[in-house]
Backbone as a chain_set.jsonl record, in Angstrom:
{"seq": "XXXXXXXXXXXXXXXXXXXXXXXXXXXXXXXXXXXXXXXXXXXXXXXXXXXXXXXXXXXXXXXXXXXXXXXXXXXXXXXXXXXXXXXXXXXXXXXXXXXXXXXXXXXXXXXXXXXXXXXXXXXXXXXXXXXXXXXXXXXXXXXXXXXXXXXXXXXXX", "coords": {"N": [[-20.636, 6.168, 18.331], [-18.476, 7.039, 15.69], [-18.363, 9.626, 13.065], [-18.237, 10.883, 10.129], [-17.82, 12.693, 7.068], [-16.811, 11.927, 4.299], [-15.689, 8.55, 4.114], [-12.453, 6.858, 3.687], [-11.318, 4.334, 2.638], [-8.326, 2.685, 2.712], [-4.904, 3.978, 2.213], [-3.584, 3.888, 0.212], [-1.993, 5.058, -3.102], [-4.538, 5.456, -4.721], [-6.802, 5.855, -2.75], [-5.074, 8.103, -1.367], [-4.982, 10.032, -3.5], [-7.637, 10.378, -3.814], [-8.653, 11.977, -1.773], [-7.031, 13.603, -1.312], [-7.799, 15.092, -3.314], [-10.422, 16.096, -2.212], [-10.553, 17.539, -0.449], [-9.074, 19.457, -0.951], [-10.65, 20.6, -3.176], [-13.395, 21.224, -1.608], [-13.744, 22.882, 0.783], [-13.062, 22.795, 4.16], [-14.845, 20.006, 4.325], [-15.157, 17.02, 5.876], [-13.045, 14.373, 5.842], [-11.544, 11.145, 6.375], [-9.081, 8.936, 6.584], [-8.966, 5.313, 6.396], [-6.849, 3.741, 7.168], [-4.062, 0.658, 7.776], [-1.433, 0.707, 7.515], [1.825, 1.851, 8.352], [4.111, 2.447, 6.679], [4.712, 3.552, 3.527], [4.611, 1.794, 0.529], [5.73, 2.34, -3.166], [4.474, 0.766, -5.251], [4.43, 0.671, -7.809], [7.265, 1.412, -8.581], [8.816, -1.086, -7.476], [9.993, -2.702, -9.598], [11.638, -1.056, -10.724], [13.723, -1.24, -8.727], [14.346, -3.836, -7.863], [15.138, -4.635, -10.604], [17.839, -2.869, -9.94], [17.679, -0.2, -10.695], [17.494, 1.962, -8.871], [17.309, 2.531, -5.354], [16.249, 0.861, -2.757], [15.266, 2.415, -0.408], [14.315, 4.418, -1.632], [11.353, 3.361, -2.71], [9.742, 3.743, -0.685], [8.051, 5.379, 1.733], [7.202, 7.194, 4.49], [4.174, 7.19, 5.884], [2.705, 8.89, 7.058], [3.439, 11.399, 6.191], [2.52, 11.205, 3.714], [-0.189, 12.184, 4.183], [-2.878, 14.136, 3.308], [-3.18, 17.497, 4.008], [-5.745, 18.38, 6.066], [-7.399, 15.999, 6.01], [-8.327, 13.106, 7.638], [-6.22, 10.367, 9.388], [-6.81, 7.709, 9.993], [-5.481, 5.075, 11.64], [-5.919, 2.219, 11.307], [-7.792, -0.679, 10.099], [-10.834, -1.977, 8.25], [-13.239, -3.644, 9.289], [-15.635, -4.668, 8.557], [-18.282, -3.756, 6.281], [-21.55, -2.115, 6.283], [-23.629, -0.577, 3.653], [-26.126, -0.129, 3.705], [-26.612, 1.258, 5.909], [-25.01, 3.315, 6.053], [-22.493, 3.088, 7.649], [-19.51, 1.153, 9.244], [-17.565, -1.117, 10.736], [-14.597, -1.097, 12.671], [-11.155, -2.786, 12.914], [-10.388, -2.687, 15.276], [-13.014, -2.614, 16.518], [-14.497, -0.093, 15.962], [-17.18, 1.964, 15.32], [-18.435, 2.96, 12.56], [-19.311, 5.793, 11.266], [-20.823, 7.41, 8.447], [-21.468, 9.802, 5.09], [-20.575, 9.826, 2.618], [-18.926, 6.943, 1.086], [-15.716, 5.752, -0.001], [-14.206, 3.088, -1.449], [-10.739, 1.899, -1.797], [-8.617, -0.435, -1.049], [-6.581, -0.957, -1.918], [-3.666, -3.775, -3.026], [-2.953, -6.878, -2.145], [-0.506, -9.215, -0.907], [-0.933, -12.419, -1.863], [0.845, -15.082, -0.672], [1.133, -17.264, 0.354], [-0.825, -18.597, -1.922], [0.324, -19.878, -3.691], [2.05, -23.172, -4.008], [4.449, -23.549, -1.545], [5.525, -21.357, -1.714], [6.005, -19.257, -0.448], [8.137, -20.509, 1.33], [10.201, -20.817, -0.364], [10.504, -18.321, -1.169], [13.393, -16.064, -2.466], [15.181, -17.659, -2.51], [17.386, -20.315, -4.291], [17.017, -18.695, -6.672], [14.223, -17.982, -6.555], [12.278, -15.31, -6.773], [10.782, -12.486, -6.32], [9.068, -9.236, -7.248], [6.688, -8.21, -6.365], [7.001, -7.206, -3.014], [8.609, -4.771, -1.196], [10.511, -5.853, 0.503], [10.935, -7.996, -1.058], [11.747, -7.156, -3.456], [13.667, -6.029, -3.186], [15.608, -7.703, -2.201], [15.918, -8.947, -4.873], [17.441, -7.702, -6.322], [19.995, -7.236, -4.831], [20.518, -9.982, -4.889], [21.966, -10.011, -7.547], [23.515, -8.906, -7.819], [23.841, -5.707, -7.475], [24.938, -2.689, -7.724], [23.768, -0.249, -7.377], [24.815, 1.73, -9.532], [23.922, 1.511, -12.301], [24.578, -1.388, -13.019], [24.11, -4.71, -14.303], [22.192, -7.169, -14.72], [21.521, -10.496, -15.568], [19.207, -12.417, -16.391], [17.538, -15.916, -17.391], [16.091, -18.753, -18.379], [16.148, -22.244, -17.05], [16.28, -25.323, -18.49]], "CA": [[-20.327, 6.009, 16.914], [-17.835, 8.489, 14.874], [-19.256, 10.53, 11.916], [-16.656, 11.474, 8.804], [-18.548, 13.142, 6.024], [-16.064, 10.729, 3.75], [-14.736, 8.025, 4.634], [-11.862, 6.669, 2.526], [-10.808, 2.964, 3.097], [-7.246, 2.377, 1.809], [-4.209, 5.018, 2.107], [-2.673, 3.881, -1.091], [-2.382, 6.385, -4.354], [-5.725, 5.736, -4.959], [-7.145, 6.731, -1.658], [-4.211, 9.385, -0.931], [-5.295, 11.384, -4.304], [-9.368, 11.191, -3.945], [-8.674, 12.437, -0.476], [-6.589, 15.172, -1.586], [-8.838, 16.327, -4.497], [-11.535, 16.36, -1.808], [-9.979, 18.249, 0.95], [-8.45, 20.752, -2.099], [-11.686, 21.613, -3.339], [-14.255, 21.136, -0.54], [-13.192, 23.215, 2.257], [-14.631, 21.816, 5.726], [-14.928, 18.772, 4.447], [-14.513, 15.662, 6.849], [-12.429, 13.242, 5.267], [-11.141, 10.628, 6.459], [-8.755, 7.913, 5.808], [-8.553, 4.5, 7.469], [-5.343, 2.892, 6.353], [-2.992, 0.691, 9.015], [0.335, 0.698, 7.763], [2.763, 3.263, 8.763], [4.915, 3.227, 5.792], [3.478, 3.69, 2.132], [5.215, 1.432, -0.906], [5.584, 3.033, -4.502], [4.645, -0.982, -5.733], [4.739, 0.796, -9.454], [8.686, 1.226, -9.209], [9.771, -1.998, -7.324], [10.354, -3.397, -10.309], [13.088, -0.777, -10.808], [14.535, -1.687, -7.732], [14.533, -5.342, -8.924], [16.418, -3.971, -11.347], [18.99, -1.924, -9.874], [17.686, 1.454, -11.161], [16.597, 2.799, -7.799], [17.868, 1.828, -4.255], [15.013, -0.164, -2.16], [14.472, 3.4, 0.078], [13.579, 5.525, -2.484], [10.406, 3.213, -2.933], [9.555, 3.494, 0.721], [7.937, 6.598, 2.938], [6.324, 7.255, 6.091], [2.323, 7.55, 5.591], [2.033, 10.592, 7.768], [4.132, 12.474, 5.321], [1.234, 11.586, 2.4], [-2.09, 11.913, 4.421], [-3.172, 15.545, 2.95], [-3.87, 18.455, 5.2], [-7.348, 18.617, 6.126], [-7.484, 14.61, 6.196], [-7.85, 12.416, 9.289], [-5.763, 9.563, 9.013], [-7.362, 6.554, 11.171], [-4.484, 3.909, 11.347], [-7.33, 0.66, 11.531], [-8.282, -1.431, 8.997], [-11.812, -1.906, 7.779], [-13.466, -5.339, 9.397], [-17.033, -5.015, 7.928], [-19.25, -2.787, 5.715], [-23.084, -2.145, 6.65], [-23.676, 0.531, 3.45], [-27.424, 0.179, 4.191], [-26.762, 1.764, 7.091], [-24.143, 3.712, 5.787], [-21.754, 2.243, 8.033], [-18.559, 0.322, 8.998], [-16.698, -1.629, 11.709], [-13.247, -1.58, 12.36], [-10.329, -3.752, 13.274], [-11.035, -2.777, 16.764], [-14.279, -2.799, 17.069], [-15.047, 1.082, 16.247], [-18.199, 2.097, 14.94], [-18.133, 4.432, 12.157], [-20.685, 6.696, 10.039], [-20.398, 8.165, 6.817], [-22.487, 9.998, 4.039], [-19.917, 8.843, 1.411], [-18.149, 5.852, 0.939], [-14.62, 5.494, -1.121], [-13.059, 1.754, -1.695], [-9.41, 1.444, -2.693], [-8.11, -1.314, -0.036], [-5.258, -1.608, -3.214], [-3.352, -4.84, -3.533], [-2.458, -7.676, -1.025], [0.175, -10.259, -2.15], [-0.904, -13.819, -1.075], [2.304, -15.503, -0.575], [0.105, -18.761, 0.376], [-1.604, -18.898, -2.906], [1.465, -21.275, -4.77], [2.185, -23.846, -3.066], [5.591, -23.741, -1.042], [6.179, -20.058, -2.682], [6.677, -18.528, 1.166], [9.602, -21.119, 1.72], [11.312, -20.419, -1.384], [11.129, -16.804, -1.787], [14.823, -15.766, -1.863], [16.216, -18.96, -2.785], [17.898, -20.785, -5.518], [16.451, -18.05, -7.709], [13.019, -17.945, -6.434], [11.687, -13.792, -6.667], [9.411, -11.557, -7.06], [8.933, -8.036, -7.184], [5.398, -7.357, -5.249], [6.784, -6.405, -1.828], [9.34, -4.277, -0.764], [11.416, -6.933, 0.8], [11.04, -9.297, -2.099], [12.482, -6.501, -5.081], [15.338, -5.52, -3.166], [16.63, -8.879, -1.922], [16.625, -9.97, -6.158], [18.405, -6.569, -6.817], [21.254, -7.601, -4.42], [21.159, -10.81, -5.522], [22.336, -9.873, -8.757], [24.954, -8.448, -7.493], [23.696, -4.876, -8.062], [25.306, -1.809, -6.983], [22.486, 0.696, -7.727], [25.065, 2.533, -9.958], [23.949, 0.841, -13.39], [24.808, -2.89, -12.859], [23.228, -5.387, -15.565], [21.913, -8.781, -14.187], [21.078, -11.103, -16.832], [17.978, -13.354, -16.53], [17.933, -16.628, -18.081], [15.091, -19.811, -17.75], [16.43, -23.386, -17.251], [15.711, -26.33, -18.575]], "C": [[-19.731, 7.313, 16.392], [-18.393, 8.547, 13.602], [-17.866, 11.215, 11.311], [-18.166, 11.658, 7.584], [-18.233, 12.183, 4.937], [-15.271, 10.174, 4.419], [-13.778, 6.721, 3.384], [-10.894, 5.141, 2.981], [-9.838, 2.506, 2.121], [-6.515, 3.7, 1.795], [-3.347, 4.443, 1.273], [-2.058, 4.633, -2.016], [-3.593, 6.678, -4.437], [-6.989, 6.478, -3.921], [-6.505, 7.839, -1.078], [-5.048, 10.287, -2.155], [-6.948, 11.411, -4.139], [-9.119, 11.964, -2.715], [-8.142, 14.037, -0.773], [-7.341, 15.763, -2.302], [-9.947, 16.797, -3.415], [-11.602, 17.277, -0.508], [-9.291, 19.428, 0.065], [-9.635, 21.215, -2.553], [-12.822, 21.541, -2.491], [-13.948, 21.639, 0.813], [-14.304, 22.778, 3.565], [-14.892, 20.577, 5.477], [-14.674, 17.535, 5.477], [-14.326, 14.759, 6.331], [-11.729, 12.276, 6.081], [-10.669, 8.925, 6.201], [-8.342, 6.8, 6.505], [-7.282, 3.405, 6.626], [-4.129, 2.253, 7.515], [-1.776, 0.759, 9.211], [0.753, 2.034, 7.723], [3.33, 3.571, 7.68], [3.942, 2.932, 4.43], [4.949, 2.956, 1.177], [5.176, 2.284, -2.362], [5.515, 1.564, -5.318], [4.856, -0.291, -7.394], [6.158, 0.742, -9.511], [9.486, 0.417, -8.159], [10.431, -3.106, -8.138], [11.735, -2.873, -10.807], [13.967, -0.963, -9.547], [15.221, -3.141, -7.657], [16.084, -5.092, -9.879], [17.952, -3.07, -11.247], [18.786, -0.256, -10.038], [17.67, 2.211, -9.66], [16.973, 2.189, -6.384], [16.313, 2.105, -3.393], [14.499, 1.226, -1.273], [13.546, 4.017, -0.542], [11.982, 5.074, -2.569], [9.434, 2.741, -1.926], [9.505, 4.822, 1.103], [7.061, 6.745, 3.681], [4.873, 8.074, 5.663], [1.83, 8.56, 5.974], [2.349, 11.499, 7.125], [3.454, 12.76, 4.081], [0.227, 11.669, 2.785], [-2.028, 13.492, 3.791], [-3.682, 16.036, 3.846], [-5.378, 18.39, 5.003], [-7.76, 17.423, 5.994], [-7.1, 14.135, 7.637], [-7.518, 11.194, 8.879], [-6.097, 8.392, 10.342], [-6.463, 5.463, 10.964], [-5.273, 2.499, 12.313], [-7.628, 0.849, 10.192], [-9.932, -1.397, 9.429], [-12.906, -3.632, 8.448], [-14.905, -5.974, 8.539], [-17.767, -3.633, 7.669], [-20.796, -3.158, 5.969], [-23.445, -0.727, 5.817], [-25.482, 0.813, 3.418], [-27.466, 1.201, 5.685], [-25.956, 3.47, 7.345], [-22.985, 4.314, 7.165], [-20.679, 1.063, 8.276], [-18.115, -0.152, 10.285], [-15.066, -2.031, 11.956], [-12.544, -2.578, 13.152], [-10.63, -3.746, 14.687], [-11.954, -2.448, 16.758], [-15.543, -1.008, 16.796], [-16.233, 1.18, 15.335], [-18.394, 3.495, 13.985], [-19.211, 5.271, 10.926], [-20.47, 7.394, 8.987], [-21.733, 8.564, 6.145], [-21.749, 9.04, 2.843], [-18.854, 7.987, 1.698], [-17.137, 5.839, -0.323], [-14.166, 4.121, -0.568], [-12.372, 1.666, -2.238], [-8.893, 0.607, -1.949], [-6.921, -1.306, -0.953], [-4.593, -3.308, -2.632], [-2.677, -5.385, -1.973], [-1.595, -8.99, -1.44], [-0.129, -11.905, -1.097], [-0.189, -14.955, -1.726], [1.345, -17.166, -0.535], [-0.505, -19.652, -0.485], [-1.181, -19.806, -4.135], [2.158, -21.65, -3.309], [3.844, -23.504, -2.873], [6.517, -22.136, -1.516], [6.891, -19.706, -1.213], [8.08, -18.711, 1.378], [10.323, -20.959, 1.027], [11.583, -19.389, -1.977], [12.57, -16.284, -1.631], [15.859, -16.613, -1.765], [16.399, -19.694, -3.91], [17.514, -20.198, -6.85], [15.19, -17.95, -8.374], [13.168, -16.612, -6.403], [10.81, -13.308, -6.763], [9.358, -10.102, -6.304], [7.976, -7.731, -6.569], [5.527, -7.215, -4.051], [7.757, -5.557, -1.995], [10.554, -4.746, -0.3], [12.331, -7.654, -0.753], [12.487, -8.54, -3.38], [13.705, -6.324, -4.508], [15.998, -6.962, -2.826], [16.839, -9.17, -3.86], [17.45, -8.739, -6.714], [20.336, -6.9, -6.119], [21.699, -9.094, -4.522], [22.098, -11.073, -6.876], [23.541, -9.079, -9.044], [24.948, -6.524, -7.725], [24.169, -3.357, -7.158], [25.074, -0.226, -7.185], [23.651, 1.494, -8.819], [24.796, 1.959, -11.898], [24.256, -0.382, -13.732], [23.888, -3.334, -13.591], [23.077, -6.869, -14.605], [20.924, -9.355, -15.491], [19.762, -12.516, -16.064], [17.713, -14.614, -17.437], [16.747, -17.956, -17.25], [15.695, -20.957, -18.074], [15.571, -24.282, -17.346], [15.269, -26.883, -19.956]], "O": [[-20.247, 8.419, 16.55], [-18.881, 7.546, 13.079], [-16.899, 11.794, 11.807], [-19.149, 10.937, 7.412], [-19.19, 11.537, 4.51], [-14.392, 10.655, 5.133], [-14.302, 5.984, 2.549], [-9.851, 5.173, 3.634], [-10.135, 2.053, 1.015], [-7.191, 4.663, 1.436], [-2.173, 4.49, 1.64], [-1.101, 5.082, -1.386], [-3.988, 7.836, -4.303], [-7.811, 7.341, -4.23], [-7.153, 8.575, -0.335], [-5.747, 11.22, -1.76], [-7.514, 12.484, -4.344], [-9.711, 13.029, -2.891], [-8.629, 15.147, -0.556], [-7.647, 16.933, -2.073], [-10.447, 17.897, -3.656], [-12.563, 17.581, 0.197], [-8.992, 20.425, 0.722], [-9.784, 22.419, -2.344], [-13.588, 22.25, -3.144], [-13.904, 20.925, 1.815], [-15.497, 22.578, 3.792], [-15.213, 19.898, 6.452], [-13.472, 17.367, 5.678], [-15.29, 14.013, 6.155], [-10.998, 12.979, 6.779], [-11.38, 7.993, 5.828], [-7.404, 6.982, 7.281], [-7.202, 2.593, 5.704], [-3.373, 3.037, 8.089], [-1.091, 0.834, 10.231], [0.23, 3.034, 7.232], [3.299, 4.758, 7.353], [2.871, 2.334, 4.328], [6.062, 3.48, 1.158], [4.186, 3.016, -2.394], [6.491, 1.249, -5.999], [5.554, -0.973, -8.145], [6.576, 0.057, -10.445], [10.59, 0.836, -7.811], [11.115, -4.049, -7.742], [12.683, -3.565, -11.177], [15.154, -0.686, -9.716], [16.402, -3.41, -7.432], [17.301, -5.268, -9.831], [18.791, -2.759, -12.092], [19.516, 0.648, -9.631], [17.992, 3.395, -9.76], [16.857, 0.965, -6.45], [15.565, 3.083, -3.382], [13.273, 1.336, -1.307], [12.362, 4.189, -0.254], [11.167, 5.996, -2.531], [8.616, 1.826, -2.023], [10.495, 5.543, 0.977], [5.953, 6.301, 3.383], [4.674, 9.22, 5.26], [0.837, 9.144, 5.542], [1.728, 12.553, 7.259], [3.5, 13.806, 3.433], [-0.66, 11.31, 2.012], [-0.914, 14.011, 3.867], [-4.506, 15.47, 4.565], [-6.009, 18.358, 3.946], [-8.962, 17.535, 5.752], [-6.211, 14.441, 8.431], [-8.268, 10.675, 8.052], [-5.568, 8.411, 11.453], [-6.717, 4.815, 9.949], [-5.17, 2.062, 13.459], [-7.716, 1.815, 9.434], [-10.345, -0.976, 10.509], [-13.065, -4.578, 7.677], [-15.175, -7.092, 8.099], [-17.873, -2.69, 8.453], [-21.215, -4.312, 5.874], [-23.611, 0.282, 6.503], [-25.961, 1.906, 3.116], [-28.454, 1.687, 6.236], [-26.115, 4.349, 8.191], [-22.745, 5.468, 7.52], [-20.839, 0.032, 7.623], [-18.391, 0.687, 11.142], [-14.485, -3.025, 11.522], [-13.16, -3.217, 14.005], [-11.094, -4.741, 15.243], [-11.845, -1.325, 17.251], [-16.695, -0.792, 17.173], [-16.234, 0.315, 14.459], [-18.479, 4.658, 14.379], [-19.598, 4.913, 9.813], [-19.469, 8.108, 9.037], [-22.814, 8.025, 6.378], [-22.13, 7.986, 2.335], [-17.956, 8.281, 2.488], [-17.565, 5.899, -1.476], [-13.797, 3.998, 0.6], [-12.635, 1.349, -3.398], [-7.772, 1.033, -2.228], [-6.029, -1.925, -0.373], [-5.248, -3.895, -1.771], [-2.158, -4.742, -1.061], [-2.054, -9.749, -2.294], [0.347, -12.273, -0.023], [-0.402, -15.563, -2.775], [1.089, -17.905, -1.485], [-0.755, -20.843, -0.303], [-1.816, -20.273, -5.081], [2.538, -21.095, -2.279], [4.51, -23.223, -3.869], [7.729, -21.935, -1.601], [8.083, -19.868, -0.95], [8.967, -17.873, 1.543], [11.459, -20.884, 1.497], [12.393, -19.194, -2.883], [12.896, -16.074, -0.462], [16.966, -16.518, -1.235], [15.409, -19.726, -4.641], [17.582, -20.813, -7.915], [14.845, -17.876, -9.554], [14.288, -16.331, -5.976], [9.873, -13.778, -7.409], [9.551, -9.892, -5.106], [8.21, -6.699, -5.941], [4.455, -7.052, -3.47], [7.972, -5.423, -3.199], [11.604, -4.181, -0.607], [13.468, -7.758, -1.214], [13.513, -9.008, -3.873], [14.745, -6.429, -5.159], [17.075, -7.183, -3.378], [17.941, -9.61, -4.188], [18.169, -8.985, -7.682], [21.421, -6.816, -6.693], [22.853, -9.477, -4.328], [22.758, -12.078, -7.139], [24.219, -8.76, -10.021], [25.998, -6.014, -8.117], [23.702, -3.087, -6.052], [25.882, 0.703, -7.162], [22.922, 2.442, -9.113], [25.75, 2.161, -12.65], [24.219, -0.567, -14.949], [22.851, -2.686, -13.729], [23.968, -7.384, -13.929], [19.991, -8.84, -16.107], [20.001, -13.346, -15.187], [17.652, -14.206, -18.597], [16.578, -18.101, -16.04], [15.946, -21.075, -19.273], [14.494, -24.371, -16.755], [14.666, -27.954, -20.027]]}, "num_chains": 1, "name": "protein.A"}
């Protein structure tokens, strides 16, 4: 079983900045952060990407580039909490110990949750802004050529 003084479930904002405050003023600390994706979203400004303001990179960067020094970045998800035990299990199977516990898992978009949404994202003027994918395909639908382009919005029927 591994031993992290903190352990910080979710490399979002919310788990990138407690991590940093806690590795900035706690020297020695053992932090770490279990988070599995590689790249990190900015989901607050894909709506300007939607929009045109902002081209679809900008709100896109590689996770190793925000873990904070003096953070261990565990790329595994979280499968089960035991905080009686103060304890966790991960995606593979690891066994992990903690004094303190942080939860930010942040946001998961379930595409599943309207019916037939999956099949019609990206079509006949189906959208949506909560991935990465999603904002930039309705930005170039709109014909937008990140330099100030206007796309007009309009509900039928």
């Amino acid at each position: 079983m591994s031993y992290h003084q903190v352990v910080i479930v979710g490399g979002g904002m919310a788990g990138l900045a407690v991590a940093d405050r806690l590795v900035k003023e706690s020297a020695g600390l053992q932090v770490a952060i279990f988070e599995p994706s590689v790249k990190h979203d900015y989901q607050h400004i894909w709506l300007m990407v939607a929009g045109g303001v902002i081209e679809p990179k900008a709100a896109r960067r590689d996770k190793a580039t925000l873990i904070p020094a003096g953070a261990t970045w565990i790329q595994d998800s979280v499968e089960a909490f035991y905080p009686g035990y103060n304890s966790l299990v991960t995606a593979v199977g690891q066994n992990i110990s903690y004094e303190y516990l942080v939860v930010a898992p942040g946001m998961q978009v379930n595409w599943d949750g309207v019916v037939s949404l999956r099949e019609t994202i990206g079509k006949d003027g189906v959208w949506s802004i909560y991935s990465h994918e999603t904002a930039a395909s309705h930005g170039s639908s709109c014909g937008h050529s990140y330099r100030g382009s206007r796309c007009s919005l309009s509900r039928q029927g």
